[in-house]
C-alpha positions as CSV (number, residue, x, y, z in Angstrom):
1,X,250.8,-47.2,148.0
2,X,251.2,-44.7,151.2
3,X,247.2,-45.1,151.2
4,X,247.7,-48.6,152.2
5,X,250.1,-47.7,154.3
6,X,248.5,-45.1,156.0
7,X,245.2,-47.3,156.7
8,X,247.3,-50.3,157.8
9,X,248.7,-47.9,160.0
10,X,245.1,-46.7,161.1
11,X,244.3,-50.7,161.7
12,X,247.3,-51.2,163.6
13,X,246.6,-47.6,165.9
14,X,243.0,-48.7,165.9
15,X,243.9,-52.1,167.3
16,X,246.0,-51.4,169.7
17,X,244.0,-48.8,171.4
18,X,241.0,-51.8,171.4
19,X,243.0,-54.3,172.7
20,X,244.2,-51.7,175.6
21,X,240.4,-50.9,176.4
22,X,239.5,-53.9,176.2
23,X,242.5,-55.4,178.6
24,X,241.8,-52.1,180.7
25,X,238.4,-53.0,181.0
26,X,238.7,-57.1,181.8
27,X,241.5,-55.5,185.0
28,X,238.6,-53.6,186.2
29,X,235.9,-56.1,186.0
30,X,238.1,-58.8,187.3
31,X,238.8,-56.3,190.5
32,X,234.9,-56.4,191.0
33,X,235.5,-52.8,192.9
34,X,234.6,-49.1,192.5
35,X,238.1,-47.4,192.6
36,X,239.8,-46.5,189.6
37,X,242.0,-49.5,190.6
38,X,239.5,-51.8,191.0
39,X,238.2,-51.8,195.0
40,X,237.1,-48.9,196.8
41,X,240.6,-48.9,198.5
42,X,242.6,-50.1,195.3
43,X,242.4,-53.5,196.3
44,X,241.6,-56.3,194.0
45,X,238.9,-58.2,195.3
46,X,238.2,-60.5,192.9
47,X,236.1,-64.0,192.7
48,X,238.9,-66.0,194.5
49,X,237.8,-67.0,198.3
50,X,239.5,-66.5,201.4
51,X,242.6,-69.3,201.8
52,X,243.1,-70.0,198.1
53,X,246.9,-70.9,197.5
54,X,248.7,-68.8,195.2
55,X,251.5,-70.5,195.4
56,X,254.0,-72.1,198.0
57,X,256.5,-70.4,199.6
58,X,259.5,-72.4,198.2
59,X,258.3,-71.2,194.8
60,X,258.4,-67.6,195.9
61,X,262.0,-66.5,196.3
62,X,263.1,-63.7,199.3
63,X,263.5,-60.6,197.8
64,X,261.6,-61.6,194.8
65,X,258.2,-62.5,192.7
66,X,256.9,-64.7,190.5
67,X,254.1,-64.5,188.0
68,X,250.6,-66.5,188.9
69,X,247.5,-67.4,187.4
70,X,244.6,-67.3,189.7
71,X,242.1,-69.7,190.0
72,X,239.9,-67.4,188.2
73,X,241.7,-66.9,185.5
74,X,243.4,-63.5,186.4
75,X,247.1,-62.6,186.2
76,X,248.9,-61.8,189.2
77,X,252.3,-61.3,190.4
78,X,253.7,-63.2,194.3
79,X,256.3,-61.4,195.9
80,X,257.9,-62.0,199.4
81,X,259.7,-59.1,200.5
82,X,261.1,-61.0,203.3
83,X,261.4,-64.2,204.8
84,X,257.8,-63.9,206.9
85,X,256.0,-61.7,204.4
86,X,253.9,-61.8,201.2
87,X,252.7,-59.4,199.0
88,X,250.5,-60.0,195.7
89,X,249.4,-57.8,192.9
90,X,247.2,-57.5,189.3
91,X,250.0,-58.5,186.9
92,X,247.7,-56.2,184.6
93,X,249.1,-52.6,183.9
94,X,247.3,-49.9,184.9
95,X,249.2,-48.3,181.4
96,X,247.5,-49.7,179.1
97,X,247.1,-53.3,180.2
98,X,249.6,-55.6,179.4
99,X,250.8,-58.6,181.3
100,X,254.0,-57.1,184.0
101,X,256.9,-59.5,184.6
102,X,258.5,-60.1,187.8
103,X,262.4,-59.1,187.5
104,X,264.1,-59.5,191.1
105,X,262.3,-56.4,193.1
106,X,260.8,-54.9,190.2
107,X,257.8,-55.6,188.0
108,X,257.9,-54.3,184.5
109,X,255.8,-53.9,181.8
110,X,257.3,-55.2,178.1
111,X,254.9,-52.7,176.1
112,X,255.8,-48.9,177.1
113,X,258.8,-49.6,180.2
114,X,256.3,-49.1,183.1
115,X,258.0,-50.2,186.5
116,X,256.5,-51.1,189.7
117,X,257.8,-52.2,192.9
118,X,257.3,-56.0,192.7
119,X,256.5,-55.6,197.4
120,X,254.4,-52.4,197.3
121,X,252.8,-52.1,193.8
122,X,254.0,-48.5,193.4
123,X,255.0,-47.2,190.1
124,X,258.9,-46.8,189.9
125,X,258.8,-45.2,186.8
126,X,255.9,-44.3,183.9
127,X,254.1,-44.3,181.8
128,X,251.7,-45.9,184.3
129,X,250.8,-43.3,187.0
130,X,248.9,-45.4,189.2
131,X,250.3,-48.6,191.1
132,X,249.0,-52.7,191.0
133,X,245.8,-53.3,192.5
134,X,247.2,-55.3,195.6
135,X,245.3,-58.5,196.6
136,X,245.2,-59.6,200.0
137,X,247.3,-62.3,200.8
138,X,248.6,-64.4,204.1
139,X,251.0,-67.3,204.9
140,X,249.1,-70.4,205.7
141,X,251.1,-73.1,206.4
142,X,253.8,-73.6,203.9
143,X,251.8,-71.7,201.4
144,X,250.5,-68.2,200.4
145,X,246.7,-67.9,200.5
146,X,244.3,-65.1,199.7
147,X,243.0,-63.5,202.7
């Protein structure tokens, strides 16, 4: 019996550690960049275009975030430090790649406890040692576009 358990235990190590890799790796492709965060400058550039909406602002409190999916399919976290300002960010962990929620001015990974600062990216507190790629991000109108 602790044979089984011991190579269920080797599936479930062995899974997890693929499913990170593989998460880890669909963050960096989706960033398109050379950084370790995705662009040269740890910005995500991905396959969006200039002025696509994100969201609106009356869906993006002040002082807060919410979770978005972008048109390409990537996860991504809206945040509006301020009345006049925007921010946006990979929802994707740069832990081990799971999905960050927004929790008023912090973002924070379910898996391990990883933090981030939901208007600058920066990790609050590990695991993760590296922030959120950003993504580049205006107000247009009544609505927050990518720049």
């Amino acid at each position: 019996m602790s044979g089984r358990n011991h190579s269920r235990r080797t599936v479930l190590t062995t899974g997890a550690a693929v499913a990170g890799a593989v998460a880890g790796g669909a963050a960096l492709t989706a960033c398109g960049g050379s950084g370790p965060d995705g662009g040269a400058d740890g910005r995500d550039t991905g396959d969006v275009p200039a002025g696509t909406t994100l969201a609106t602002l009356d869906e993006v409190p002040v002082g807060g975030s919410i979770p978005v999916t972008t048109p390409d399919g990537k996860e991504a976290v809206v945040s509006r430090p301020s009345e006049s300002a925007v921010a946006a960010f990979s929802a994707v962990c740069t832990h081990q790649g799971c999905t960050v929620r927004p929790d008023r001015a912090e973002l924070r990974c379910p898996c391990h406890g990883s933090t981030f600062d939901a208007f600058t990216g920066a990790v609050n507190r590990g695991p993760a040692d590296r922030p959120l790629p950003g993504i580049d991000v205006r107000i247009r109108d009544d609505r927050v576009v990518t720049a």
